[in-house]
GUDREN-767487 format. One line per 3 residues: number of its first residue (from 1); their letters; for each residue x, y, z of C-alpha. Coordinates in pm, 1 decimal. Layout:
NUM) A) X,Y,Z ~ ...;
//
This chain:
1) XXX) 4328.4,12070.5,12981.4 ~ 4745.5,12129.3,13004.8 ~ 4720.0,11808.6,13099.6;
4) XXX) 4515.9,11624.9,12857.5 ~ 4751.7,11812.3,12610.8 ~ 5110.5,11724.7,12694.5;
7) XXX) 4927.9,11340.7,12782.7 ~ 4847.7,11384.3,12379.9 ~ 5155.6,11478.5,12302.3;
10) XXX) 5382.4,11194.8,12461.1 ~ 5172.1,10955.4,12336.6 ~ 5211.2,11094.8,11963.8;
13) XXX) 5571.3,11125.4,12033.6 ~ 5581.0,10749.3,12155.8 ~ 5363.3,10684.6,11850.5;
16) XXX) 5614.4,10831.4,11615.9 ~ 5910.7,10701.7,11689.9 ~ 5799.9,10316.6,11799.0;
19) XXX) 5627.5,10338.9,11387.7 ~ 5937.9,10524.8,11203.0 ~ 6053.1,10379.5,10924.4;
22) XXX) 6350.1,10374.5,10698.0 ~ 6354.2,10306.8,10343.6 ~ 6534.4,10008.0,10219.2;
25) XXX) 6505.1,9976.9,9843.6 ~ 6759.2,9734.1,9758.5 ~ 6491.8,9391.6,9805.0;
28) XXX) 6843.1,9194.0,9870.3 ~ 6978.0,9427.8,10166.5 ~ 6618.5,9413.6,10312.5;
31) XXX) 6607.0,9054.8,10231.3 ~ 6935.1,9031.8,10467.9 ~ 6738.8,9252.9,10734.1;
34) XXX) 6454.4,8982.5,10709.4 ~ 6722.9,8660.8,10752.3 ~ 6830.8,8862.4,11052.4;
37) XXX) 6530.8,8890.6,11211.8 ~ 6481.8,9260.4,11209.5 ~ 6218.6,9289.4,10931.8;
40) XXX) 5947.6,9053.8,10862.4 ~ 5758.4,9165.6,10542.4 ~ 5958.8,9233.4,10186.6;
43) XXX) 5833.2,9606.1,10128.9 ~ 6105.3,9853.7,10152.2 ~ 6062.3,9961.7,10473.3;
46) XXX) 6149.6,9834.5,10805.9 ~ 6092.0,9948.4,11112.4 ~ 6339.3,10195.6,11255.9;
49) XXX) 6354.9,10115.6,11615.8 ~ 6446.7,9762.2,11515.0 ~ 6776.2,9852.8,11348.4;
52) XXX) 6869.1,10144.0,11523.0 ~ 7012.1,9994.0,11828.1 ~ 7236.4,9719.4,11647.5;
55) XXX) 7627.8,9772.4,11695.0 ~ 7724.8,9458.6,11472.6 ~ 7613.1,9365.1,11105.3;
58) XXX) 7699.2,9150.3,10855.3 ~ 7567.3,9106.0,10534.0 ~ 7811.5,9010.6,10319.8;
61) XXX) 7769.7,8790.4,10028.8 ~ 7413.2,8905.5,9977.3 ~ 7427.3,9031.5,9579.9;
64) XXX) 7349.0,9420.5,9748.2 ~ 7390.4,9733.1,9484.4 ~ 7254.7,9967.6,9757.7;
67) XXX) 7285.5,10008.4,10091.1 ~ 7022.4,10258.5,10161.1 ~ 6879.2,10267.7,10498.9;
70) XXX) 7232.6,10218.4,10635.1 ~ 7200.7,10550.6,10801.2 ~ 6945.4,10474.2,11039.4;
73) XXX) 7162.1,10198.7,11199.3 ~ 7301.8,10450.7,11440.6 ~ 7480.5,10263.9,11701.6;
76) XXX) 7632.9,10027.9,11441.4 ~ 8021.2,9960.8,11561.5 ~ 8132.6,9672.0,11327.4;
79) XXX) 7993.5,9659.9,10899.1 ~ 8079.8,9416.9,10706.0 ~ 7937.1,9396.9,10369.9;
82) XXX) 8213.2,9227.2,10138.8 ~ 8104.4,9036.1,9793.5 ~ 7846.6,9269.1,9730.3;
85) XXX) 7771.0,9463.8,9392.8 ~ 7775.5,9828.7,9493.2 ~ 7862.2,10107.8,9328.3;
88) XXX) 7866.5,10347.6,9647.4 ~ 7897.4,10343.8,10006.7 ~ 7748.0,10644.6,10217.6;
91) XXX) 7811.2,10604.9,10590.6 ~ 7870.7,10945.9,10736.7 ~ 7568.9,10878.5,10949.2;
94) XXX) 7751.3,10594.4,11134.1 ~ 7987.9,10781.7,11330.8 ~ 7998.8,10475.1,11569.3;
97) XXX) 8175.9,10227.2,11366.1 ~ 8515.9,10092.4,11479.5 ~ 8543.9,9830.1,11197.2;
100) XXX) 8476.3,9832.0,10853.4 ~ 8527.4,9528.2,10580.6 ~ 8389.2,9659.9,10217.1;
103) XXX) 8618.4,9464.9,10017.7 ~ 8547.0,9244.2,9715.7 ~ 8273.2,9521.7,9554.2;
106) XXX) 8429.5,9570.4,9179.9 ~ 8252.7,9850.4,9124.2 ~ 8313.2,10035.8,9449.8;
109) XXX) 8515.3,10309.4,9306.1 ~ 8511.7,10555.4,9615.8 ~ 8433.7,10568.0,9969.2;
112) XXX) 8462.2,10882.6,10215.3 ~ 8514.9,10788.2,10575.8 ~ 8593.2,11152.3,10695.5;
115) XXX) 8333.0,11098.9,10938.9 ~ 8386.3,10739.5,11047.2 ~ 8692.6,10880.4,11284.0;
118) XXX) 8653.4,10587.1,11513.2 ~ 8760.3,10312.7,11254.7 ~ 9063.6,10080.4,11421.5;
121) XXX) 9015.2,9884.3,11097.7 ~ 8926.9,9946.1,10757.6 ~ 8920.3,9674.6,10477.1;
124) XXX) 8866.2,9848.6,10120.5 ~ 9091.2,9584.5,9898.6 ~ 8983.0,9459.0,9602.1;
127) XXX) 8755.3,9723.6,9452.4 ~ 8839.1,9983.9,9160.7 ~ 8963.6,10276.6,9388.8;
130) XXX) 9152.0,10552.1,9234.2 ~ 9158.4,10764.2,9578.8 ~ 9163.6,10701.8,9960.2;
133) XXX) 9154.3,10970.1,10209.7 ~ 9233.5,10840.8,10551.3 ~ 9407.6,11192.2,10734.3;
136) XXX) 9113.0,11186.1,10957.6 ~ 9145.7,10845.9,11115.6 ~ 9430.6,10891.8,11370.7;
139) XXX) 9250.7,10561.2,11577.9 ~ 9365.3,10321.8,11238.7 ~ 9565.8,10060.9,11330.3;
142) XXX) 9480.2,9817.3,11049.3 ~ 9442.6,9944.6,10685.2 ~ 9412.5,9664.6,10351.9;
145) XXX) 9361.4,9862.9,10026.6 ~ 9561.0,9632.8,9788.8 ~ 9474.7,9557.9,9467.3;
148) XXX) 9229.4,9848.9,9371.2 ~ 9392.1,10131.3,9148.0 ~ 9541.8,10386.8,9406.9;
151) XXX) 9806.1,10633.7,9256.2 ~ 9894.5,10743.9,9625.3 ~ 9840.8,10683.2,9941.3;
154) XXX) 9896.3,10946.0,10244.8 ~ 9935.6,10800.2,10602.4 ~ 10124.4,11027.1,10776.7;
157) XXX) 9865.3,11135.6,11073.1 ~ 9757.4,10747.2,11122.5 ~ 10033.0,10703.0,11376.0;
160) XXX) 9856.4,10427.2,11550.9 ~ 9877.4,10230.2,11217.5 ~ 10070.1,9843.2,11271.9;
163) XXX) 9905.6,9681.5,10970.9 ~ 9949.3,9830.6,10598.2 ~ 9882.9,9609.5,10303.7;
166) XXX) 9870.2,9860.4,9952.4 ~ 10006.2,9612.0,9719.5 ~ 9885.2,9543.8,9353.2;
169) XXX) 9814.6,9961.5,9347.7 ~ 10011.5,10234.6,9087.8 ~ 10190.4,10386.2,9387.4;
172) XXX) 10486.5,10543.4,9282.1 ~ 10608.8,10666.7,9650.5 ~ 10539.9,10595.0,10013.9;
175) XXX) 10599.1,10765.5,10326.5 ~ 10556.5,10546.1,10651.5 ~ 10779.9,10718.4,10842.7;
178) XXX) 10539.3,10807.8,11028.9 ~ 10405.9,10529.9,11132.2 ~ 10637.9,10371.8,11350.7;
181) XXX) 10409.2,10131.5,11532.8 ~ 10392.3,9925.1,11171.2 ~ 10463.6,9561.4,11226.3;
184) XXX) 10337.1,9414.6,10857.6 ~ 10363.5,9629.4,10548.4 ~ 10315.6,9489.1,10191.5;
187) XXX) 10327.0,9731.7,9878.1 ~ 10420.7,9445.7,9667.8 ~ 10327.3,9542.1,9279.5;
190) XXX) 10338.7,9900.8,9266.5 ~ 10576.4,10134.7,9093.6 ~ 10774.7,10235.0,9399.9;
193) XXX) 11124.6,10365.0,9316.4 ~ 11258.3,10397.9,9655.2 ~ 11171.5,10300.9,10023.4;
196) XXX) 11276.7,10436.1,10385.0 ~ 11236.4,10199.0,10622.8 ~ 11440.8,10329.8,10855.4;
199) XXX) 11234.4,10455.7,11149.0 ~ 11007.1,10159.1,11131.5 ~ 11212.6,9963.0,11360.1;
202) XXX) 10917.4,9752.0,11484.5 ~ 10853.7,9622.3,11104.5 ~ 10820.1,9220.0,11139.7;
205) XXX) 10711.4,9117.7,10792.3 ~ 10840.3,9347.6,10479.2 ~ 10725.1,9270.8,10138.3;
208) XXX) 10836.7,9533.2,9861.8 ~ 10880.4,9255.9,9548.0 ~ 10719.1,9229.1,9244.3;
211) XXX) 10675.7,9550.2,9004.3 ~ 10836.3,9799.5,9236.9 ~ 11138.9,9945.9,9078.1;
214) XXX) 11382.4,9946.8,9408.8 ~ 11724.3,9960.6,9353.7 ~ 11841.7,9935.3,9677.7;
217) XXX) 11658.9,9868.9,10006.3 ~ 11790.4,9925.2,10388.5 ~ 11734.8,9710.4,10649.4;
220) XXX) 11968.6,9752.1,10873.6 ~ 11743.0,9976.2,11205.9 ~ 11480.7,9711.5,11121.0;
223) XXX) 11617.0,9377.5,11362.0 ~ 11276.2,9243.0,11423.4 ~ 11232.0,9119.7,11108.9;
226) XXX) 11095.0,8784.8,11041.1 ~ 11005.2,8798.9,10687.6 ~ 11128.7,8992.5,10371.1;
//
C-alpha cells in the first residue's frame, strides 16, 4: 500500500511539473516564444519546462509592453529585448543573467537589477531613466546608460568596470576614480563642472565635449590615450 502511495505520488509530481505553466499575457512576447519554437498555440500560456532551461533569448524588436512570464526562464544568462514598448522590467527572478541589452524602450523609466549581481554587461541607453542603482554589481565591466535622464550616477564599488558610456544625461558630477580598469568613458552632454581623471591611467578613449561645463581638464597620468 506504501508503495502504491509514494508510486502515486511521483507520478503526480512528474505530472505537475512536465504540465506547469506560466502566464504570458503580452500576445507579442508569446508570439516571440512561438517564432522560437518554445510555444505552439497563441493562448497565454506556455509550457514551463520548455522555457525554463534556456540561458540565451532574444526578442528584440517584437512591439512587447510586458514581459510577464520572464520569471520562469530561470537559467536565462544573456536577455536582450531592445526596441520594445515597455513600461517595466521585473527580473529579480533571473539571478543567472550575465548580459543584459534593454535599450531603445522610451517608456522604460526604471529598472532594479539588485538581484541580477552576475551582470558583466548591462545596456539601459536610450530610455527615460531618472535613476540607476548599480552598487550591487561588482562583476560590471561594461555599462551604456547614455541618453536617458540620469541626474547621477554612482560607480564606485563596480571596480571591474572598463566600459562607461553616460553621455546625453543631467549629470552634474562623476566619480570614476574608482574604477581604474576603465579603458572608454564618454559623458559627453551632461552638466559636468569638473573631472578627475587622474587615477584612470588605463583610459584609451576620453570624450567629455559637448554641454559639460569643464574648465580645465588633466591628462597628463593618462599616456594611453588614443582618443580625446
Amino acid at each position: 500500500m506504501k508503495n502504491s502511495l509514494k508510486l502515486v505520488s511521483s507520478v503526480l509530481f512528474f505530472l505537475s511539473v512536465s504540465f506547469a505553466q506560466t502566464y504570458v499575457p503580452d500576445d507579442n512576447f508569446e508570439q516571440a516564444l512561438i517564432d522560437l519554437g518554445y510555444d505552439d498555440v497563441l493562448n497565454d500560456y506556455v509550457l514551463t519546462a520548455n522555457i525554463s532551461g534556456v540561458t540565451s533569448l532574444n526578442v528584440s524588436q517584437k512591439a512587447i509592453s510586458d514581459l510577464t512570464g520572464i520569471e520562469d526562464f530561470t537559467a536565462l544568462t544573456e536577455l536582450w529585448c531592445q526596441y520594445n514598448q515597455l513600461t517595466n522590467l521585473d527580473l529579480s527572478a533571473n539571478t543567472a543573467l550575465t548580459e543584459l541589452r534593454c535599450d531603445h524602450n522610451e517608456n522604460l523609466n526604471s529598472l532594479d537589477v539588485s538581484s541580477n549581481t552576475a551582470l558583466f554587461r548591462l545596456d539601459y541607453f536610450d530610455c527615460v531613466a531618472t535613476s540607476l542603482n548599480v552598487t550591487g554589481l561588482t562583476n560590471l565591466t561594461e555599462l551604456s546608460c547614455g541618453d536617458n535622464q540620469l541626474m547621477s550616477l554612482d560607480v564606485n564599488s563596480n571596480t571591474a568596470l572598463a566600459y562607461l558610456e553616460c553621455s546625453n544625461n543631467q549629470l552634474t558630477s562623476l566619480d570614476v576614480s574608482s574604477n581604474t580598469a576603465l579603458t572608454v568613458l564618454d559623458c559627453n552632454n551632461n552638466n559636468i563642472t569638473s573631472l578627475d581623471v587622474s587615477a584612470n591611467t588605463a583610459l584609451t578613449n576620453l570624450h567629455v565635449g559637448g554641454e559639460n561645463q569643464l574648465t580645465s581638464l588633466d591628462v597628463s597620468n593618462n599616456t594611453a590615450l588614443t582618443s580625446l
